[in-house]
C-alpha angles and dihedrals in degrees: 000000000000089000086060089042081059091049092049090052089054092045088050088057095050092041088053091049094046081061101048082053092052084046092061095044097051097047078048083053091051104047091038100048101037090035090220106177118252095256086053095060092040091067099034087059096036087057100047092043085054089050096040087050086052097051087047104051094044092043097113095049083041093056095038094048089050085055099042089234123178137209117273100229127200097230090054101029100039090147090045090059105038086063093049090051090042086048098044094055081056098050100044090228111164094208128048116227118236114248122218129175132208137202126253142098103244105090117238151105149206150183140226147173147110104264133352087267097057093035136140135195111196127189139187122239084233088064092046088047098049108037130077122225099278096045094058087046097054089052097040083058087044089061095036082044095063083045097059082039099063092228098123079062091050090042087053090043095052103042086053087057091046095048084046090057102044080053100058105046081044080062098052100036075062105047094052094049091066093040091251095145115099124226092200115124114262132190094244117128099251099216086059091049092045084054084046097057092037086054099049090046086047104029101080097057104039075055096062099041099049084052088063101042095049092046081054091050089043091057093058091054085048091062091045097055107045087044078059087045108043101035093223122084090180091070090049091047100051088044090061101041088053089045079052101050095040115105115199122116116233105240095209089049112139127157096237087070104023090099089052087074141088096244123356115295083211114087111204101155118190113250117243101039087288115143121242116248126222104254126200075255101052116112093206123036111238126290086238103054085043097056084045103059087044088049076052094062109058 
């Protein structure tokens, strides 16, 4: 499995490349179709990549204020901090993450940030209240896992590429609502601007869905990691399977951020006992297929 982990590293860098190509296409579609002027599209782009920066470098304040979120503190979560210390001395982290609770009943938990030097790891008091000592652990060194890991960067990149997007084709849909687009002949080349056009239909969507896809490889990596971390699969193992069975709903549950935790904050559990199968839409792969390739491991 860690052989696949190395693969997936390599197909996150290409996936992120292929968008930075449909990026381009589409901002070509745009100047070329709707004939904007340069400085139009300068400021147009200056200004989405300053709000995009924004939203990235507050991202963490941003999540944890949407989920009303408090600081961990040593005095009240005695047992919270002393994993993350025994855990920090095994991944060889330089900076500890800062730990915040919220409360609600699902237990679960997740981490943010832009670096390993501005993270957060954040828990429910569900999940305080559920889980054994080794359990915890073994989540505590999944979220710290996806720190070392760099994949709350890659999350916030890729949100960012999405959001710019989403953006662009909003900008079009509306310009040719009020029959802004020029018919005028342009010197384009017209295969690039078909590609264009097929790109912002398409774009959105592909988007979405490669979210998705990259936040279920990444949780793979997650498991394997804090398996690596914590010594002890079992505790991993039991964790998820609890996560899995238990049936309250998270409050502060929102799709924007349901890919950022450990297991789906949404609990839409199959009817007639039947267990519930990972979907090109799923956020998380199935607990199943995620205590098997940990079973894989040992």
């Amino acid at each position: 499995m860690y052989e696949d982990i190395r693969k997936n590293k390599i197909k996150t860098g290409v996936i992120v490349a292929i968008f930075l190509v449909v990026i381009t296409l589409i901002v070509y579609y745009v100047c070329m179709a709707f004939d904007l002027g340069s400085m139009s599209i300068v400021i147009a782009m200056v200004f989405s990549i300053a709000t995009s920066w924004a939203s990235y470098y507050y991202s963490d304040r941003i999540v944890l204020s949407v989920n009303g979120a408090h600081p961990a503190t040593e005095e009240q979560y005695q047992k919270l901090n002393n994993i993350l210390d025994g855990l920090m001395v095994a991944s060889g982290l330089e900076h500890r993450p800062r730990l915040y609770v919220v409360d609600d009943p699902q237990p679960n938990a997740f981490a943010t940030g832009r670096n390993p030097a501005n993270s957060v790891i954040c828990v429910t008091t569900g999940l305080l209240e559920k889980m054994d000592y080794y359990e915890l652990e073994g989540v505590v060194a999944h979220e710290l896992s996806h720190i070392k890991n760099y994949d709350i960067r890659l999350s916030a990149v890729v949100s960012v590429m999405v959001g710019f997007i989403v953006m662009l084709a909003d900008f079009v849909s509306r310009a040719l609502f009020w029959g802004r687009g020029r018919d005028n002949d342009n010197k384009g080349n017209p295969i690039l601007m078909i590609i264009g056009l097929i790109c912002l239909i398409l774009a959105p969507i592909f988007g979405q869905l490669m979210q998705l896809a990259l936040s279920r490889r990444r949780e793979y990596l997650a498991d394997a990691s804090a398996v690596e971390l914590t010594r002890n699969p079992d505790g991993l193992i039991s964790a998820l399977q609890k996560l899995d069975s238990d049936s309250n709903e998270l409050k502060t549950a929102n799709t924007a951020t349901a890919y950022m935790y450990i297991v789906s904050p949404f609990k839409a559990n199959a009817k007639g006992g039947k267990k519930r199968k990972s979907s090109l839409f799923s956020t998380h792969p199935s607990i199943d297929d995620r205590i098997e390739a940990i079973r894989n491991l040992k």
